[in-house]
N, C-alpha and C positions, 0 to 999 in steps of 0.2 A: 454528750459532749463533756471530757474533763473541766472544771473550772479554770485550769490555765491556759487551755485553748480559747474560753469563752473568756476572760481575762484580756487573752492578745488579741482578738477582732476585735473588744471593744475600745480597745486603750490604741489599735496600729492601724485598723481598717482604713486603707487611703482613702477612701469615700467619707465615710463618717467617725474615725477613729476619734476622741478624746485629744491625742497628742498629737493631733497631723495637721491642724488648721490655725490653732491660735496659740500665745503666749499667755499657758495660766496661773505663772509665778507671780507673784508679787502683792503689792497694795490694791492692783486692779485686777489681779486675778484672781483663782480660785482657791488656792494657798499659800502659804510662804513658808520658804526655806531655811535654815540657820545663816546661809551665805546673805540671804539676801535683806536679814535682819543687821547685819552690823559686819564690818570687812575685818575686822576684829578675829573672826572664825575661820576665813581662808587666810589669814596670816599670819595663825596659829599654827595653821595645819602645814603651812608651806616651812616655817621654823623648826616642826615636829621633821618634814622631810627633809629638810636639810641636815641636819642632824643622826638622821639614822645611815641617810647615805655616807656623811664621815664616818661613824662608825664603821660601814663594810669598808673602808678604804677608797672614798670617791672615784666608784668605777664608773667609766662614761661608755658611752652616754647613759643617763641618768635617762629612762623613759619613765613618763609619768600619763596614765590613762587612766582618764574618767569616763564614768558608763554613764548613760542619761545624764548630763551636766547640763538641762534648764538651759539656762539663756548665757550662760559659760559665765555666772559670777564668781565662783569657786575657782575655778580656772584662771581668771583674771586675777585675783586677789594672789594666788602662788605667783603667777609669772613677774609681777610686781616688786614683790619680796625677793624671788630668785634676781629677777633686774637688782635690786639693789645691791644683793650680797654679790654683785658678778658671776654669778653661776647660772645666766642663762642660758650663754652658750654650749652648756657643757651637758643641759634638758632635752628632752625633745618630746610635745605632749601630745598627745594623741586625743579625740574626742569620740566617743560612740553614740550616735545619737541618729534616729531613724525620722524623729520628725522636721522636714523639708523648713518649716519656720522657724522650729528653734537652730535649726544648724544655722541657717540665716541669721538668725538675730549672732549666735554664737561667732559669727564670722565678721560683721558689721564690729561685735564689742572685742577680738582677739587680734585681728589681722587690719594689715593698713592697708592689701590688697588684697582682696581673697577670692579664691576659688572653691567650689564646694564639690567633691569628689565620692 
């Protein structure tokens, strides 16, 4: 078995995967993230893209997609920063994320009503 197949049952297997049952970001998890050390790092990041998208000519929609985004602090931290600069309507962000709890958790912390698709 390649080790990237042995890699994905350990890390996705909906029975006993690693990322499919709990939240292992943070102070009570299993590691921590840059985001989740200081918002300081997602409102950098969301300053760096605002900025590059002026450069191309503010073409809309501006999509923004994070791959495995944890429990959406990074996520939060840009949507924040674009609310302030008024450029959030002009975003649309996408999330990729497989495990069933953190899309949960990332929907409870992004959406004032959410749905999970």
């Amino acid at each position: 078995m390649p080790v990237a197949d042995y890699m994905g049952e350990v890390l996705t297997n909906p029975m006993a995967g690693y990322y499919m049952h709990k939240d292992m970001f943070g102070e009570t998890g299993d590691f921590i993230t840059s985001p989740e050390v200081t918002q300081m790092f997602g409102e950098m990041v969301a300053v760096w893209l605002l900025s590059e998208w002026k450069k191309m000519g503010s073409p809309k929609p501006l999509q923004i997609v994070e791959l495995r985004p944890g429990g959406g602090t990074l996520s939060y931290d840009i949507v924040k920063v674009f609310s302030h600069f008024k450029a959030l309507h002009k975003a649309s962000l996408q999330l990729v994320e497989i495990s069933p709890v953190l899309s949960e958790l990332q929907a409870r912390r992004l959406c004032d009503k959410h749905t999970i698709t």
